[in-house]
C-alpha positions as CSV (number, residue, x, y, z in Angstrom):
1,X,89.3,114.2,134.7
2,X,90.5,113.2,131.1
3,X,92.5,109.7,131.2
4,X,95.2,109.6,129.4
5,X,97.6,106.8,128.1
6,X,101.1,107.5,127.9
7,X,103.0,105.7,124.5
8,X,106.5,106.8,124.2
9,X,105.9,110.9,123.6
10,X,102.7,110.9,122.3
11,X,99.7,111.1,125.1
12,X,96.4,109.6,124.1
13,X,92.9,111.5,125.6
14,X,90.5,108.4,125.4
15,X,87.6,110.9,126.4
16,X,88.2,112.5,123.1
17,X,88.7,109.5,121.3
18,X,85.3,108.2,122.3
19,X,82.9,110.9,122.3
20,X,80.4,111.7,124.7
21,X,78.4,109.0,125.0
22,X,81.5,106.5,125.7
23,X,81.7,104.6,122.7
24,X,84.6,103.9,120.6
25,X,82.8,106.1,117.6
26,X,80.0,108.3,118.1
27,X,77.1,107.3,116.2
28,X,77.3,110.6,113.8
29,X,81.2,109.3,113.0
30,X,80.6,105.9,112.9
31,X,81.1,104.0,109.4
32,X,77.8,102.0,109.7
33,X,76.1,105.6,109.8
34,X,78.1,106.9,106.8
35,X,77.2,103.5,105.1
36,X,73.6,104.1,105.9
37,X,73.5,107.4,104.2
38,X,75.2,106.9,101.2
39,X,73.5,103.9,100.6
40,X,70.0,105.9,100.7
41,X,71.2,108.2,98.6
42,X,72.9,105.7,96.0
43,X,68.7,103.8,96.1
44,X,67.4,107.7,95.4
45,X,69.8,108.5,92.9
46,X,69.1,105.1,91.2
47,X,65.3,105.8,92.2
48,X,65.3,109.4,90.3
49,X,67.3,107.8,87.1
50,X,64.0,105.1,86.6
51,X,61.8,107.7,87.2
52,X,62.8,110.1,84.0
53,X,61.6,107.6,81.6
54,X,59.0,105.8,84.0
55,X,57.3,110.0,83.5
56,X,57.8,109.8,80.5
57,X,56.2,106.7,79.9
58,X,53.2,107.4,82.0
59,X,52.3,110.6,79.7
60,X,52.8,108.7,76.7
61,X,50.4,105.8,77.9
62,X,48.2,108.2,79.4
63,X,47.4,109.8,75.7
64,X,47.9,106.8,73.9
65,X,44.3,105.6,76.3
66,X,42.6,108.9,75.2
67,X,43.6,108.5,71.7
68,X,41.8,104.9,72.4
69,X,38.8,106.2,73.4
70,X,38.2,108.7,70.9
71,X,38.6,105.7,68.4
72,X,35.7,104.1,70.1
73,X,33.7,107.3,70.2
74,X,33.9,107.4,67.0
75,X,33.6,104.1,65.7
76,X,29.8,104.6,67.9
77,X,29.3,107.8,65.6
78,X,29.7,105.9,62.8
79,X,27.5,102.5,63.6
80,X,24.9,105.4,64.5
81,X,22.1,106.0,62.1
82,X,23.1,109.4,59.4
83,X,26.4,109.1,61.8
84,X,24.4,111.1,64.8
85,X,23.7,111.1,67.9
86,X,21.8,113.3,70.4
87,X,23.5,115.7,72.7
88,X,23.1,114.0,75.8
89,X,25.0,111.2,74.9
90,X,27.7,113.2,72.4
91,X,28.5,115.0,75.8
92,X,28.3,112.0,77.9
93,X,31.2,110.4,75.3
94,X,33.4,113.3,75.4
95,X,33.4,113.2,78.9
96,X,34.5,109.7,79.1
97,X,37.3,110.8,76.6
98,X,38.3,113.7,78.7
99,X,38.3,115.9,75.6
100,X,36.5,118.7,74.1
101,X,36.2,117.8,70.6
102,X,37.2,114.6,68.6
103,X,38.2,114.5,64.7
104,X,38.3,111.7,62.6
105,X,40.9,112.1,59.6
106,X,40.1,110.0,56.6
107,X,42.8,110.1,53.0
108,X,40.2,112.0,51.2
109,X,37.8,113.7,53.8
110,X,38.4,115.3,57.7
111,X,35.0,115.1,59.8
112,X,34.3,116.7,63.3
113,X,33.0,113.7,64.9
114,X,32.3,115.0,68.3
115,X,32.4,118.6,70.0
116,X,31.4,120.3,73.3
117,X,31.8,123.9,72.0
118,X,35.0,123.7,69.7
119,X,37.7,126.4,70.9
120,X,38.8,128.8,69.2
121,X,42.5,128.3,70.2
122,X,44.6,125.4,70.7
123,X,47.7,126.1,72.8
124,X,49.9,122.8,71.9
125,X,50.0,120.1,69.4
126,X,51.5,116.8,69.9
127,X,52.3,114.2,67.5
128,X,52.2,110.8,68.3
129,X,52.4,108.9,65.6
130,X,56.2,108.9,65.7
131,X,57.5,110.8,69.0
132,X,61.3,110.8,69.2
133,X,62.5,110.1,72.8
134,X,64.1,113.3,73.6
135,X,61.5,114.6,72.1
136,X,59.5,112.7,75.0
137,X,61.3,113.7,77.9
138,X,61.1,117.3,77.1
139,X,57.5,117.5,76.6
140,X,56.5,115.5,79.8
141,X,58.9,118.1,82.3
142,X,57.4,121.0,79.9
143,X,53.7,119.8,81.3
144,X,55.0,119.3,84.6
145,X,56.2,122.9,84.8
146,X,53.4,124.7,83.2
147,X,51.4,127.1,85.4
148,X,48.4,127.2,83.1
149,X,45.9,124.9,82.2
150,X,47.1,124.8,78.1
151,X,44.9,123.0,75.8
152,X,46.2,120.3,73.9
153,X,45.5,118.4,70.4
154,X,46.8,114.3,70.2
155,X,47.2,113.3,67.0
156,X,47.7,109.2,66.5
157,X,47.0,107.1,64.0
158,X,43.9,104.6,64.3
159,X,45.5,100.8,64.5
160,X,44.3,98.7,61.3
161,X,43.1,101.3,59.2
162,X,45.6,102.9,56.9
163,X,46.4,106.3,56.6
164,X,43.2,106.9,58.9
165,X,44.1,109.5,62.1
166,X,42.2,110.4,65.1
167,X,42.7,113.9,66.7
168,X,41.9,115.0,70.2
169,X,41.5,118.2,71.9
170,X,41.3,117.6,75.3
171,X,42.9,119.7,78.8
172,X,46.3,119.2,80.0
173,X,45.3,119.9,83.6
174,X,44.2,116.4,84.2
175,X,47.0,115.4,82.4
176,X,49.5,117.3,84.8
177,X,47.4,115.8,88.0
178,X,47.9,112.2,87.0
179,X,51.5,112.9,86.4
180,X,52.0,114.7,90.0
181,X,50.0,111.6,91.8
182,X,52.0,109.1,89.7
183,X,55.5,111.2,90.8
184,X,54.1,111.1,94.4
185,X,53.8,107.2,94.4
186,X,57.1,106.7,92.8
187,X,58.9,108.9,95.8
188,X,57.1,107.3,98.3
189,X,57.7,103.8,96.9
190,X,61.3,104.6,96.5
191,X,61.8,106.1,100.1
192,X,60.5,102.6,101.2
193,X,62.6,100.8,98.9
194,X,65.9,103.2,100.2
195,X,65.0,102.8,103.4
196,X,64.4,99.0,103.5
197,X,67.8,98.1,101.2
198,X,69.7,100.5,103.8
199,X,69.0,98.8,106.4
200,X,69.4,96.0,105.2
201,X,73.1,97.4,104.0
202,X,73.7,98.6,107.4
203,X,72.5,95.5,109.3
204,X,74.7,93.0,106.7
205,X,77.8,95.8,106.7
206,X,77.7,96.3,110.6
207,X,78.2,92.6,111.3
208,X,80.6,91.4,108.3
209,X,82.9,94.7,108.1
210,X,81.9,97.4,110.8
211,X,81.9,95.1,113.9
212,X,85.2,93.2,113.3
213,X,87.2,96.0,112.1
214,X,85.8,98.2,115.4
215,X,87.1,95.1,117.7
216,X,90.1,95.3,115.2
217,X,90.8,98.8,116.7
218,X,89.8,97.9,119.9
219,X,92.6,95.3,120.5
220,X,95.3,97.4,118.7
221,X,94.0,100.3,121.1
222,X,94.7,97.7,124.6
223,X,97.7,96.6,122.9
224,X,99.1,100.1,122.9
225,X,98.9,100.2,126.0
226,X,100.5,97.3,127.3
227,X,102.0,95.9,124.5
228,X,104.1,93.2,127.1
229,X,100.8,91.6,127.9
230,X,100.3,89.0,125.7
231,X,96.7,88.1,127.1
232,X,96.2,91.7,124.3
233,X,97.4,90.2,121.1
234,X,94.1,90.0,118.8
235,X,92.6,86.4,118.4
236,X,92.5,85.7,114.8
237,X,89.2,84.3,113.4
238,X,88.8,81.1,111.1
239,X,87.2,83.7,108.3
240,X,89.0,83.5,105.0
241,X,88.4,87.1,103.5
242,X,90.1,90.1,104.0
243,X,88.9,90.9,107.4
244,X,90.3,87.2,108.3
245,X,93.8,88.4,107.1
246,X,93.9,91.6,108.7
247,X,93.2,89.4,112.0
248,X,95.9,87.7,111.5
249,X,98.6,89.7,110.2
250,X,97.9,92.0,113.2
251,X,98.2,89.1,115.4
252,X,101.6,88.2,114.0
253,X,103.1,92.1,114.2
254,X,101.5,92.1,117.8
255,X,103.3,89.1,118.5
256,X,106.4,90.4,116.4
257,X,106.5,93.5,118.1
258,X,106.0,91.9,121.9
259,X,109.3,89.8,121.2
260,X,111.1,92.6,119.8
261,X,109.8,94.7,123.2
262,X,111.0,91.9,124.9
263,X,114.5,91.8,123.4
264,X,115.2,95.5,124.0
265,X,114.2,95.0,127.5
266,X,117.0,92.1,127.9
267,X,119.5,94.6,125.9
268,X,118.9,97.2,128.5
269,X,119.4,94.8,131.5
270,X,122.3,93.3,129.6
271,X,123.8,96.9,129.4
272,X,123.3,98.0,133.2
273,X,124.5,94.1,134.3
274,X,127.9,95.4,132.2
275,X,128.3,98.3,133.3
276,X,128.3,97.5,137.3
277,X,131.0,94.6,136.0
278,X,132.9,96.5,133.4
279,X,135.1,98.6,136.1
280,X,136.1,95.7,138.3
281,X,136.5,93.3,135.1
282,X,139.1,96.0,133.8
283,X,140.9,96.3,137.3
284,X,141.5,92.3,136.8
285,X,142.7,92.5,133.4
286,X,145.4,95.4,134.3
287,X,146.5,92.5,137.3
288,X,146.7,90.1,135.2
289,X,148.7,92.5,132.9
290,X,151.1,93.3,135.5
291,X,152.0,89.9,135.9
292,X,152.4,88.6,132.5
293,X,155.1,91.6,132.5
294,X,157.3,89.4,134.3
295,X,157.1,86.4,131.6
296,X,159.2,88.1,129.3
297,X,162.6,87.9,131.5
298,X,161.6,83.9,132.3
299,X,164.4,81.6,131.9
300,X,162.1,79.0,130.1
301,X,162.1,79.8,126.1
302,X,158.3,78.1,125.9
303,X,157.5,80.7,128.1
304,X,159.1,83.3,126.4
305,X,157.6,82.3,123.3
306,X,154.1,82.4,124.2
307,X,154.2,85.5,126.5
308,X,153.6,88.3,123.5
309,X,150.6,86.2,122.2
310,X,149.8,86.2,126.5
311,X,150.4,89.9,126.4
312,X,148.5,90.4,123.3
313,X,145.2,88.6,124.1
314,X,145.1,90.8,127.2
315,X,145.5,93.8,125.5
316,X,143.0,92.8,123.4
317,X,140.4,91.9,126.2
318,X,141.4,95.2,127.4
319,X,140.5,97.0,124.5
320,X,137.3,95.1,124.2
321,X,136.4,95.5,127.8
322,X,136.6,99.0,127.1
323,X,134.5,99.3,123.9
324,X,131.5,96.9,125.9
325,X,129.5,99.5,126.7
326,X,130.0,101.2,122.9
327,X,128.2,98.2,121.9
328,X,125.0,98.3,123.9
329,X,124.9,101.9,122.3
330,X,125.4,101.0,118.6
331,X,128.1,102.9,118.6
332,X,131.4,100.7,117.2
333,X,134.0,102.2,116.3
334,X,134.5,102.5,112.3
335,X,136.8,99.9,111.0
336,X,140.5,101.4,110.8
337,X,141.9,99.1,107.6
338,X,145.4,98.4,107.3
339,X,146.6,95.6,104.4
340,X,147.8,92.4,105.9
341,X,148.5,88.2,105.2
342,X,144.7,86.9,106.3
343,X,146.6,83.3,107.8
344,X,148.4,84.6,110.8
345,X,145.3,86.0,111.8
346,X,143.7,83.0,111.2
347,X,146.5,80.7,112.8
348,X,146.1,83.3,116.0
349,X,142.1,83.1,116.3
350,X,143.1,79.2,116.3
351,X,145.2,79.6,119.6
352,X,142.7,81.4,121.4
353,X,139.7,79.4,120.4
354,X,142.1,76.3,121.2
355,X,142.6,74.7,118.0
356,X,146.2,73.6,118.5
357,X,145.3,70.0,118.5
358,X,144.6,70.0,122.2
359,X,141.7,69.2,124.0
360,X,140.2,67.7,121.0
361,X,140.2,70.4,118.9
362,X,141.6,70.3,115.6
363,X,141.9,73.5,113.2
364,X,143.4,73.3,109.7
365,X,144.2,76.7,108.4
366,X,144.3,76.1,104.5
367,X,144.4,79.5,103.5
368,X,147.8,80.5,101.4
369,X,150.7,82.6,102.9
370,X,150.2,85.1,100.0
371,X,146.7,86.2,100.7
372,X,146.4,89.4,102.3
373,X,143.4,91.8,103.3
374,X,142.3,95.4,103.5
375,X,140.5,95.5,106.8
376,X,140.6,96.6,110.7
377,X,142.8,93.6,112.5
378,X,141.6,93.5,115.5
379,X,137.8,94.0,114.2
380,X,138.8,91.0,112.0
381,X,139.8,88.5,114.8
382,X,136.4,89.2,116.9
383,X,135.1,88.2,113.7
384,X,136.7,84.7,113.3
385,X,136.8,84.4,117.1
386,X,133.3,84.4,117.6
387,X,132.7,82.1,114.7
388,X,135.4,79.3,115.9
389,X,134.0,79.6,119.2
390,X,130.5,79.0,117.7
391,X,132.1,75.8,115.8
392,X,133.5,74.8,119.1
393,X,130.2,74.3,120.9
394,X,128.5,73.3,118.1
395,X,130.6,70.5,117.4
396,X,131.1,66.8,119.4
397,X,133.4,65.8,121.1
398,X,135.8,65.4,118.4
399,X,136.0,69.4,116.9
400,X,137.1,69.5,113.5
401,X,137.6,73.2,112.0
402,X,138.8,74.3,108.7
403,X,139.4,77.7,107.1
404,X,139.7,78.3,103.5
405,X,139.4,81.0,101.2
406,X,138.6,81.5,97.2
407,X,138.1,85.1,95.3
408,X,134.4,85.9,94.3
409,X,132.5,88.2,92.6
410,X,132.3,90.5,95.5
411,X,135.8,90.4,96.5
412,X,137.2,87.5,99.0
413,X,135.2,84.6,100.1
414,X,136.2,83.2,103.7
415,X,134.6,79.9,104.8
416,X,134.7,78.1,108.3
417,X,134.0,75.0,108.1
418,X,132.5,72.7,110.7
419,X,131.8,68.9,111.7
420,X,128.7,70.1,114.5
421,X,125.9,68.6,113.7
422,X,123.8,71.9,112.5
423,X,122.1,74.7,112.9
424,X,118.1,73.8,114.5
425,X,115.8,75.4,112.5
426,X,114.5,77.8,115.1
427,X,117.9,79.2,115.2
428,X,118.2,79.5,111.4
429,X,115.1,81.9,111.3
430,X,116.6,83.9,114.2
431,X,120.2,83.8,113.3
432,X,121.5,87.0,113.8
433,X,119.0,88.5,116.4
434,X,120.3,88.9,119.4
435,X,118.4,86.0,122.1
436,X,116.6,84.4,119.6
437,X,120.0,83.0,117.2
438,X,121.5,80.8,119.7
439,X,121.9,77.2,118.6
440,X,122.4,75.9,122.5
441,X,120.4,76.2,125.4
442,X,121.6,79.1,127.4
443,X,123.4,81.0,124.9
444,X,122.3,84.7,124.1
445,X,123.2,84.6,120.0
446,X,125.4,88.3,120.6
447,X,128.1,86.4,118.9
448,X,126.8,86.4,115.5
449,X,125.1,89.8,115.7
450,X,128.7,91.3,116.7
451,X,130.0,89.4,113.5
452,X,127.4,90.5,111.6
453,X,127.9,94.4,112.5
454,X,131.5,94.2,112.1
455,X,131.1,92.4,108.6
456,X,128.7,95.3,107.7
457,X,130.8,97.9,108.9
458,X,133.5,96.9,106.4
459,X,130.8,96.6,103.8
460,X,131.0,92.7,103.6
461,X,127.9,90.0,104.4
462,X,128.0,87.1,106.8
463,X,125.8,84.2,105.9
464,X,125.3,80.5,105.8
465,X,126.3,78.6,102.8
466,X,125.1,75.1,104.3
467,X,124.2,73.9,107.6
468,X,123.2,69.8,108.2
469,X,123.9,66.8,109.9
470,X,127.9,67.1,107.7
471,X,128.4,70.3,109.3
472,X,128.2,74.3,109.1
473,X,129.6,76.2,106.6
474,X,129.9,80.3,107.6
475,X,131.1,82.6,104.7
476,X,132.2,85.9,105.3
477,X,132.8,87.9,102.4
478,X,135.3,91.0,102.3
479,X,135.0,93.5,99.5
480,X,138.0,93.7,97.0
């Protein structure tokens, strides 16, 4: 049966994915094969590149010798009495020549030295006094390919003696059969040569690159499959190239990516815990409705006074208790703007956190009556609500909160301002992810995310201006 490993909507056939034999690449696929290959063919190409001159050398040496010995020859000729010699041994020097006849060429006189039944016709004449290198090349594959057995005629100049030449005719079979056997031992010499730096390629390859990268795959492979388990994250090496970086920066998006898992998973519990609450929460808000109806005809002015802001905050919660579940599914509702004064907003975020001067809370509200924004009112207040409740329990006993406000750049610049002692610097790096942000043990960090997405939403930013042992500073900024 193929095994299969489910990853989202995409199903994985392993069988496939390693071959027949069970590996994780089949040897024909593997990169250590493809490494051996091309580096034999890379040693053969460089091997066949030598060997065009190395030829070409070995013909030019190989005449240069017979030219040689036809000097001697006749440099005997000459010591010789009346310059002769008898047959037996004029024939046993040209065979030690290779040639058939050998001239000596004088400034002001040409003499037939030695010959073994002159020919009547010579096929070829090369000059070698001064052979061009093309010149060279194209001779040496011209013998190579010649199907018949050509006679040739060297002419070179004798070394000391000026203007003084030798010329040999001699066959260019034997020629052509030195050339073949020195061809053979150059391709067998660089087959061993290919071979032995290819495996000494693959061998050095398979264990620097080939090796790690395969366990490279290997891990991101288990991974896939259970990415929760963090027994599957890759083990970085200590090695300092490439293949050391790749270790680790896949350890830290395995390890990235396991948190983030982790983080959805808590979203989605979140989301079902809410929902089983949200009906019964909402049954206890409309109670508590009903009864702070009957507020409004109390006797008692304080009571009277405070019962719209009553009535308000639990239409509000209302509202909010309704739009929960919108939350978990990223769907908020778009911001509907209206123009109006920023400090009674500010002045009623205040009462709700408790910054009336009670319970040790003090907020100053230093924003001017004449300042008014272009934003959704009750998106606004979830905004500042969150963040004074943030100051709140962030702060010491004594809670000191200010709000102020100066035009930038971007539009309007809100600060609230803190005496807490500031933000840990775990929390800094996390500060708008939702369970990772919190400043406090226990808290889940949702507060600043929901500030940030309603901030966004109204095309503003949400950051921290300064956070230490003197206090937080948050500044939301508002486009013009």
């Amino acid at each position: 049966m193929p095994r299969y490993v489910a990853y989202g909507e995409m199903r994985v056939d392993y069988a496939l994915m390693e071959g027949t034999n069970g590996n994780l690449f089949p040897l024909r696929r593997s990169l250590s094969t493809r490494l051996l290959v091309l580096t034999v063919a890379f040693v053969m190409l460089s091997e066949v590149l030598i060997y065009v001159p190395s030829i070409a050398r070995f013909r030019q040496s190989y005449l240069d010798e017979r030219l040689a010995q036809a000097h001697l020859a006749t440099l005997a000729m000459l010591a010789a009495p009346n310059n002769e010699v008898n047959d037996e041994l004029e024939r046993e020097m040209l065979f030690r020549v290779g040639a058939r006849a050998i001239i000596l060429k004088r400034p002001a006189s040409r003499f037939l030295m030695l010959s073994d039944d002159m020919p009547a016709r010579i096929d070829v004449t090369f000059d070698m006094r001064d052979p061009m290198p093309m010149e060279l090349l194209m001779h040496t594959f011209d013998a190579l390919v010649q199907p018949d057995d050509r006679l040739m005629r060297i002419i070179g100049e004798v070394s000391g003696a000026t203007s003084t030449t030798v010329e040999v005719i001699l066959p260019e079979a034997p020629l052509r059969e030195a050339m073949f056997d020195f061809s053979w031992r150059i391709l067998t010499l660089s087959i061993i040569i290919s071979l032995f730096t290819a495996g000494l390629v693959y061998l050095s390859l398979s264990w620097l690159m080939v090796r790690p990268m395969a366990r490279l795959t290997e891990s991101m492979m288990r991974f896939r499959q259970r990415p929760e388990d963090a027994s599957r994250i890759v083990q970085p090496s200590d090695r300092q190239d490439e293949i050391g970086q790749a270790q680790r920066e896949l350890a830290v998006m395995q390890s990235a990516l396991r948190d983030s898992l982790r983080q959805k998973t808590h979203l989605a519990a979140l989301g079902t815990a809410v929902s089983k609450i949200n009906h019964d929460l909402r049954n206890i808000l409309a109670v508590a409705q009903l009864v702070s109806d009957r507020f409004v005809d109390s006797a008692d002015p304080e009571v009277r006074r405070i019962t719209p802001r009553l009535l308000s905050s639990i239409d509000r919660a209302t509202s909010l208790c309704a739009r929960t579940l919108k939350f978990g599914r990223a769907d908020e509702p778009a911001p509907e703007k209206t123009r109006f004064a920023l400090r009674p907003l500010i002045d009623e975020v205040a009462l709700a956190v408790g910054g009336t001067g009670d319970d040790h809370t003090t907020w100053t509200n230093d924003i001017a009556d004449d300042v008014e924004v272009f934003a959704d009112h009750d998106q606004l207040f979830r905004v500042f609500l969150n963040l004074g409740r943030n100051a709140v329990q962030a702060a010491g006993p004594e809670v000191l909160i200010r709000v102020v406000c100066e035009p930038c750049e971007e539009g309007l610049a809100i600060d609230v301002i803190d005496n807490g002692p500031g933000l840990p610097e775990a929390a800094k790096q996390h500060l708008f992810e939702p369970f990772t942000g919190s400043a406090r043990a226990g808290g889940t960090g949702l507060g600043l995310v929901i500030v940030k997405d309603l901030i966004s939403a109204h095309g503003g930013t949400v950051d921290v201006r300064s956070t230490g042992p003197e206090g937080t500073v948050f500044r939301v900024i508002l486009p013009a």
